[in-house]
C-alpha positions in Angstrom: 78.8 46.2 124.4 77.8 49.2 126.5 80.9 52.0 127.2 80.6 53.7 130.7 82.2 56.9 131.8 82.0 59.1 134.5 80.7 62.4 134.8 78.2 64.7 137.3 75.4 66.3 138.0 75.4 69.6 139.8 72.9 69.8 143.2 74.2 73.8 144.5 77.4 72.6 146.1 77.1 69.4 145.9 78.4 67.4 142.8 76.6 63.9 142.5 77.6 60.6 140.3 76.5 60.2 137.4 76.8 57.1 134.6 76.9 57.9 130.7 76.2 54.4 129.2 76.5 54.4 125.4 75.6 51.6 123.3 75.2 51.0 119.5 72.3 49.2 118.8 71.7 47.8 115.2 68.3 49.7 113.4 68.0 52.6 111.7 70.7 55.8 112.5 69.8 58.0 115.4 71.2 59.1 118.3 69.2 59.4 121.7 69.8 61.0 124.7 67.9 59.9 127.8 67.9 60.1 131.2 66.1 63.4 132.4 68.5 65.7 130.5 68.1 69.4 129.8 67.8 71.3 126.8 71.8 71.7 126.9 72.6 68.1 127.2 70.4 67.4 124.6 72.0 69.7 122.2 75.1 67.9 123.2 74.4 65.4 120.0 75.0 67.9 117.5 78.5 69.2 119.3 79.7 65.7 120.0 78.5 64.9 115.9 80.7 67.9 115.3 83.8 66.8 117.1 84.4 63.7 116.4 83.3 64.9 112.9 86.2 67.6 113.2 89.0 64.6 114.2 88.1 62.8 110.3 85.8 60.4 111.8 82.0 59.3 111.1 79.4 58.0 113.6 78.3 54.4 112.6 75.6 53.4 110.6 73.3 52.5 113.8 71.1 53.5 116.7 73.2 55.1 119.4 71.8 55.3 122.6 72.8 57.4 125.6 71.4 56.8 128.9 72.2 59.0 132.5 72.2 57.4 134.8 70.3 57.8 137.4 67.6 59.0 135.0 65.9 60.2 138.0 68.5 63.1 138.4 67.8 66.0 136.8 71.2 66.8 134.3 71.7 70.3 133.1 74.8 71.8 131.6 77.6 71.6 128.9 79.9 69.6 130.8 78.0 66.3 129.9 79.7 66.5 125.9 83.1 65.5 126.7 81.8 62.5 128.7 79.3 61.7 125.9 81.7 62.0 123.3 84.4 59.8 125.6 81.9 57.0 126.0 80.5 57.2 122.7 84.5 56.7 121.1 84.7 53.8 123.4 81.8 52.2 122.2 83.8 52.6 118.7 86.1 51.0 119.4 88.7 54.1 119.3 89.5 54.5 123.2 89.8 52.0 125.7 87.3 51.6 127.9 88.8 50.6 131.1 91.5 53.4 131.0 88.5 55.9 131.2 86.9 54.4 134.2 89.9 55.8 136.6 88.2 59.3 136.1 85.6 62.0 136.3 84.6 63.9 133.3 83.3 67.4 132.4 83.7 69.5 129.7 81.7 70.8 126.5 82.8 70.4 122.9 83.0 72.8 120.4 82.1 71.8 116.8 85.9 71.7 115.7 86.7 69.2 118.9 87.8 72.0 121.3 86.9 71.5 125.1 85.8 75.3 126.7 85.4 75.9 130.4 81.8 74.9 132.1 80.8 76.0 135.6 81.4 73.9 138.8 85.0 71.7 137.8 86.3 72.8 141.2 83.3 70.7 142.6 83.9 68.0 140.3 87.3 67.7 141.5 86.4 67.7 144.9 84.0 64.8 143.9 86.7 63.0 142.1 89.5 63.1 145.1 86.6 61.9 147.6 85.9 58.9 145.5 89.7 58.3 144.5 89.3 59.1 140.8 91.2 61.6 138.6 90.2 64.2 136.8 89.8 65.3 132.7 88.5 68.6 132.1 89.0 71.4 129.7 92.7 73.2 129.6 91.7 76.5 130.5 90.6 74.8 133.8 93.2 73.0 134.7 94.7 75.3 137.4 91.2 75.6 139.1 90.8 71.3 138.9 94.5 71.1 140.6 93.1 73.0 143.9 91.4 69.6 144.4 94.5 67.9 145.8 97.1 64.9 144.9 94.4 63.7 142.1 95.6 63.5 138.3 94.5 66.2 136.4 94.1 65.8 132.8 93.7 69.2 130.9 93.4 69.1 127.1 92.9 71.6 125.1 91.0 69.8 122.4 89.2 66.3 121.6 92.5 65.1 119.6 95.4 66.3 121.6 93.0 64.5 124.9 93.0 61.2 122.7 96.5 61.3 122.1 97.4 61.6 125.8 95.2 58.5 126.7 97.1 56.5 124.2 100.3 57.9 125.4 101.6 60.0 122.3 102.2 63.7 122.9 101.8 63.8 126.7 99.8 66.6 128.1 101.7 68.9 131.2 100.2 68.8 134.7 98.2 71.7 135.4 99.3 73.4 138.8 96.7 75.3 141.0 96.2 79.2 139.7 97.8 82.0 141.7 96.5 82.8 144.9 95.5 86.7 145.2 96.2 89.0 148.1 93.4 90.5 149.7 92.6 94.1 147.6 92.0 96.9 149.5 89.2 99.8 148.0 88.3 103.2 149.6 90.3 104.2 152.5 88.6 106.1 155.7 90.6 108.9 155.6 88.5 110.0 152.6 85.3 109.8 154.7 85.4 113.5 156.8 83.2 113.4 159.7 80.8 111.1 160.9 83.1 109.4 163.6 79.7 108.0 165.5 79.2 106.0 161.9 82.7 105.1 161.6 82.9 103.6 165.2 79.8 101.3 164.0 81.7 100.0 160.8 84.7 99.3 162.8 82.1 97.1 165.4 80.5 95.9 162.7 83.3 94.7 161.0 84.9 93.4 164.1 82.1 90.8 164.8 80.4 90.5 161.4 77.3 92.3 162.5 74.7 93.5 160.2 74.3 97.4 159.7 72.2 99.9 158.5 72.6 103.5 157.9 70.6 106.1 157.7 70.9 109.5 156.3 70.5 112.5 154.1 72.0 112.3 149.9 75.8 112.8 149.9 76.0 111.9 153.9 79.3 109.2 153.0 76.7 106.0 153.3 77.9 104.3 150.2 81.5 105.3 151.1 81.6 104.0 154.3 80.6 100.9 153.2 82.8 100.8 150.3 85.3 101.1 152.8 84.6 97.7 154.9 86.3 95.1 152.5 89.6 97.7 153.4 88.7 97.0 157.1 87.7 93.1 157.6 90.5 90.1 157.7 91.6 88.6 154.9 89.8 85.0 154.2 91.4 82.1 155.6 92.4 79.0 153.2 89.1 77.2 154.3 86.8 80.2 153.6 88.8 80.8 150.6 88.1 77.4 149.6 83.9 77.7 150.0 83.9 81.2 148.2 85.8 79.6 145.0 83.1 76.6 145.3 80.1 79.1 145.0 82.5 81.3 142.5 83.0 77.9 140.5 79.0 76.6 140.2 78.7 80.2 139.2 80.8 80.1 136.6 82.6 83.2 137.8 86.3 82.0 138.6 88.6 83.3 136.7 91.7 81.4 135.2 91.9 78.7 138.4 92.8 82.3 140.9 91.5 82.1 144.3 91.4 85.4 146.3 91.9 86.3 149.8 89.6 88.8 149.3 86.0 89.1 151.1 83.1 89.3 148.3 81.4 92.7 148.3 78.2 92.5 146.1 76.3 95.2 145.7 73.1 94.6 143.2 71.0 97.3 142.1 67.7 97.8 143.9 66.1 96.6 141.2 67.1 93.4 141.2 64.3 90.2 141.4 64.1 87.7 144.1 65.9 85.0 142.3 68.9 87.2 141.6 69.5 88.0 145.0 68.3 84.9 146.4 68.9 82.2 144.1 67.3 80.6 141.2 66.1 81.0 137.8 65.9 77.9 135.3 69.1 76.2 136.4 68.6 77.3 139.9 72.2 79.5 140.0 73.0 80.9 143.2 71.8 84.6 143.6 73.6 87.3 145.3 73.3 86.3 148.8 75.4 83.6 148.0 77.9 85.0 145.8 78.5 87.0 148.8 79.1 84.0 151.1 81.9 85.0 154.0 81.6 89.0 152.6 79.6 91.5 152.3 76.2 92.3 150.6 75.6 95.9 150.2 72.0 97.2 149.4 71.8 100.8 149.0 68.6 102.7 148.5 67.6 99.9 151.0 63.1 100.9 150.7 63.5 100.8 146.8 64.0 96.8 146.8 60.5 95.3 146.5 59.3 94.5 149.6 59.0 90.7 148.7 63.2 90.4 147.7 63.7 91.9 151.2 61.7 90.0 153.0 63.5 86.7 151.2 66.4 87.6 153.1 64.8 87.3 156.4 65.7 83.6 156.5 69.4 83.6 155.1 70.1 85.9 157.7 69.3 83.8 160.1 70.7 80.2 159.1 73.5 81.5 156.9 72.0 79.2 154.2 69.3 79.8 151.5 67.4 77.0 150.1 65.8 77.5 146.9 62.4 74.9 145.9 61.3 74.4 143.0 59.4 71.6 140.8 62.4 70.0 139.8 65.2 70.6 142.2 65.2 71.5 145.7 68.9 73.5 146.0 70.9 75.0 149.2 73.4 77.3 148.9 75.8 78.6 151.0 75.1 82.4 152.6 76.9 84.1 155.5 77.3 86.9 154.7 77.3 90.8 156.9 74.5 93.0 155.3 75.1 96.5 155.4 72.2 98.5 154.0 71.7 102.1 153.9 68.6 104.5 153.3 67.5 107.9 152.8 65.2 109.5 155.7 62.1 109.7 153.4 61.8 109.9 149.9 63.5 113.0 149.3 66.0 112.3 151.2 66.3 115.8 153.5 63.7 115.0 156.0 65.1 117.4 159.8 65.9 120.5 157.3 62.8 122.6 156.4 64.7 124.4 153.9 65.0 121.3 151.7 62.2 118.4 153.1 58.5 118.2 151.4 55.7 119.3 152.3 54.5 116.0 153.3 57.0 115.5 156.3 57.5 114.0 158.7 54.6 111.5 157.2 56.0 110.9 153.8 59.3 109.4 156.1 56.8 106.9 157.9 55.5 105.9 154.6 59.2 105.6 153.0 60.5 104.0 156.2 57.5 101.1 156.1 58.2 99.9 153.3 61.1 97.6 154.9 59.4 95.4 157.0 60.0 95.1 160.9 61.7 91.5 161.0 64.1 92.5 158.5 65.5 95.5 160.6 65.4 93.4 163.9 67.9 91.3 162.2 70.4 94.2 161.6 72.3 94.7 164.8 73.0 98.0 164.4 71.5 101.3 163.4 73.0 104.3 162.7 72.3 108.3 162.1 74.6 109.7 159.6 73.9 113.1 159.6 74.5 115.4 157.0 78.0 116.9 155.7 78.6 120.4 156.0 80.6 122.5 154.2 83.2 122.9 157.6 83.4 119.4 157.5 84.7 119.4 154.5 87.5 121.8 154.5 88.8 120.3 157.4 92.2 118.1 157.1 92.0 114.2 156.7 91.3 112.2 159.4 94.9 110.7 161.0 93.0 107.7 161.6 92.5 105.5 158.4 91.8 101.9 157.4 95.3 100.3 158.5 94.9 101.4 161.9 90.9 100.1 162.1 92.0 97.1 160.6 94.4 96.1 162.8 91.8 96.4 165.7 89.6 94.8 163.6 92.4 91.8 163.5 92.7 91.5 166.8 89.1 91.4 168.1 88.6 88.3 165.2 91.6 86.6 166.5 90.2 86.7 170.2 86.8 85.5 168.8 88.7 82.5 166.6 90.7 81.5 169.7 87.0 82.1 172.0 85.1 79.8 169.8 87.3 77.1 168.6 86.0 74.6 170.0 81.8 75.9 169.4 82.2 75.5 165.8 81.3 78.9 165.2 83.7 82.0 163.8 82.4 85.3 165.0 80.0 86.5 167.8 77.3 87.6 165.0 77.2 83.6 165.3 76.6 83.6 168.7 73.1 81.7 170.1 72.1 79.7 172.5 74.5 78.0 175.2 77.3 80.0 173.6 75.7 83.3 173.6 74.9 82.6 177.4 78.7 81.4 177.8 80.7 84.3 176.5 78.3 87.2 176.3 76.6 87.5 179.6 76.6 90.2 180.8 77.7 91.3 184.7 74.9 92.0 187.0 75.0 96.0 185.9 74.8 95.1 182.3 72.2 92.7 183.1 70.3 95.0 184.7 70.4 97.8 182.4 69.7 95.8 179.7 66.6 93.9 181.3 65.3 97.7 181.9 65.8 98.6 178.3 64.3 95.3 176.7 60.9 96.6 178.6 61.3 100.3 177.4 62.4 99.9 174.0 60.5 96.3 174.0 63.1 94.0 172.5 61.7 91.2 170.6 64.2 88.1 171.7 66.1 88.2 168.6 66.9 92.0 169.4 67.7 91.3 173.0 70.1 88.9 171.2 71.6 90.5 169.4 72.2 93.6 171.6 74.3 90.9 173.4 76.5 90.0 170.7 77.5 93.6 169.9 78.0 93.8 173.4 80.4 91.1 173.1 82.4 92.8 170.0 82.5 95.8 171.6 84.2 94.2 174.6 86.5 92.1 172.3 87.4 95.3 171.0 88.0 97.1 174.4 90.6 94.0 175.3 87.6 93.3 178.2 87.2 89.5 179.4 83.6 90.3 180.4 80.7 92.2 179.2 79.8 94.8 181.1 77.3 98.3 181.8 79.5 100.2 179.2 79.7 97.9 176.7 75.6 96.9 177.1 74.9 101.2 176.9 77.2 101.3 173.7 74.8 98.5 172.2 71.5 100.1 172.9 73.0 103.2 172.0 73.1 101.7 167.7 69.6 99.9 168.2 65.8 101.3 167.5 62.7 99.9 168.1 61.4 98.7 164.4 58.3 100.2 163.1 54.9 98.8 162.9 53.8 98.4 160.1 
């Protein structure tokens, strides 16, 4: 007799079907894992020997043999011991069977029979309601499972109290979905003094999801300012909410079930490699690009990345995907996300004030400035001066305007893009390409002009003529104009620069 459970297999967002077949096979005592299993599902024997151990029992006397199905599918992860152990007290003769084949599985297995949380049971509820199936997973997961929908959710808290509930003693409680949290707010802009030409460019930025750089002395407000976006940009709606939590979920970084309505703001450290920020790594975990998926990534100190990790954005920013390739696995993530980088000058960081530069300026700012490459900075829409913050600036009184006030502009300008684009598929105008950019960001015949004269003296690559337009288009939205026109084409221009060559 071979006992068959359900489990699956992890592809980045995607949770595939997988088979554990167990059989006992007269011979000598062993037990054999196959089916192109990881290190961690192979350790899996010893946990599930453990558990069942734990419950008073003993494995038989024979060969027990595991197989994956498909063995072609690679199968990494804890979650395959619950589903091993499952099949494997089937084959016993200790659980039914059939009663096991109405759901999906995950969960590892402490050596005392407990069931702790693995990454991805979001997905592998989603995957269980698509294919009609319910759902047993560890307790502490439950509440994140129950987002899935109308399935049947089975949470247990160990091995025993599981077994029990499948032969109906000691019923376990329906989990219900976690709490839903309201979106958090950080620093407000009436700290930041000053710098209302950078301020205007956050509030664009944040209205049509635009990429942004800054540029400035140390101690400007860079960091700050764009601390002070998540406080600025709409709250995430249940679908968005719904695609963060998948990422947060593979990641294994969703805590207790809660989904938030809170943008991601990730902000790794300038020394981080390409498969942190990208993707990666043995088990190919999404990177930082990802985890920021409908947010923001922030990258500070912008020229101390290695040029390689910067340059690995190039194509996220783009597609709003990142695929990561390796030998094994070829893996897409999920990643739209708003970058908003920002950068000293030059290397020390004072480059305009003679008292404080180097001696090597203005060269040692070329150098510094080079080493981000020219197609990453055509993809940021817009580029800003901060300039430094003087002493009068900051004795003066905080600005009336804060981030309540920007946000409900903000608001507004997303809700005319959401009712705009319905139909395209698309969310914001940072989306905007093709017959839709031509559709609702055209410029009139002043703009058109103007900006047709500026492409040839400032010479626009295409994707920087593009994307003039689109912030042309938020900073109508934001004007409450139906078309684009000179005005909001001269504000555009006004947050672009030619990139370097390099």
């Amino acid at each position: 007799m071979v006992a068959i459970v359900s489990t699956v297999a992890y592809l980045g967002l995607e949770a595939r079907s997988v088979e554990v077949q167990v059989q006992l096979i007269p011979g000598v005592p062993a037990f054999n894992v196959v089916g192109l299993a990881d290190k961690a599902v192979g350790e899996s024997r010893e946990r599930v020997r453990g558990a069942v151990a734990a419950m008073g029992l003993s494995l038989p006397p024979k060969r027990i043999a595991v197989n994956l199905s498909p063995a072609d599918l690679p199968k990494e992860g804890s979650h395959f011991d619950l589903p091993i152990a499952l099949g494997l007290l089937a084959a016993m003769g200790v659980v039914d069977a059939e009663g096991l084949a109405d759901y999906v599985i995950v969960g590892e297995l402490g050596l005392d029979g407990r069931l702790a949380p693995s990454p991805g049971v979001l997905l592998a509820a989603l995957h269980a309601a698509e294919t009609g199936r319910g759902l047993i997973c560890p307790a502490a997961q439950g509440s994140e499972a129950a987002w899935s929908g109308s399935i049947e959710v089975i949470a247990a808290p160990d091995l025993l109290a599981l077994l029990n509930h499948l032969k109906g003693h000691g019923l376990l409680a329906l989990p219900k979905p976690g709490d839903v949290q309201e979106a958090r707010t950080g620093p407000d802009l009436r700290q930041v003094k000053g710098q209302e030409v950078a301020k205007r460019a956050l509030e664009i930025a944040a209205a049509g999801a635009h990429n942004l750089l800054f540029i400035g002395p140390p101690g400007a407000g860079k960091s700050l300012m764009a601390a002070c976006l998540p406080g600025i940009l709409p709250p995430l709606d249940p679908a968005e909410a719904l695609e963060v939590s998948m990422v947060q979920s593979v990641a294994g970084t969703l805590p207790g079930g809660t989904l938030t309505r809170t943008r991601p703001f990730r902000a790794p450290h300038h020394s981080a490699s390409m498969a942190a920020l990208t993707g990666g790594g043995l088990k190919v975990k999404p990177g930082e690009v990802s985890l920021a998926h409908h947010g923001v990534l922030f990258l500070d100190e912008l020229p101390e990345f290695q040029r390689a990790v910067l340059d690995s954005l190039r194509q996220p920013l783009e597609s709003g995907t990142v695929s990561v390739a390796r030998a094994n696995a070829h893996v897409t993530y999920p990643a739209r996300v708003q970058l908003i980088a920002a950068m000293n000058p030059c290397r020390c960081g004072h480059l305009g004030d003679a008292s404080l530069a180097c001696a090597r300026a203005p060269k040692c700012a070329a150098d510094y400035q080079a080493k981000v490459s020219g197609p990453l900075l055509d993809r940021i829409d817009l580029h800003v001066e901060v300039a430094a913050v003087s002493a009068v600036d900051l004795t003066l009184p905080p600005p009336a305007e804060g981030s309540a006030a920007v946000a409900a502009r903000v608001a507004a300008a997303r809700a005319v893009q959401a009712a705009r684009l319905a139909d395209s598929g698309l969310r914001t105008n940072a989306e905007l390409d093709g017959d839709a950019l031509e559709r609702f960001a055209s410029p009139d015949a002043a703009g058109r002009e103007l900006l047709a004269q500026a492409a040839v003296a400032m010479k626009l690559s295409a994707r920087g003529y593009t994307r003039i337009l689109r912030v042309a288009r938020t900073i109508a939205d934001l004007a409450g104009a139906e078309s684009v026109g000179r005005i909001h084409v001269a504000e555009a221009l006004g947050y672009r620069r030619q990139p370097p060559r390099n």
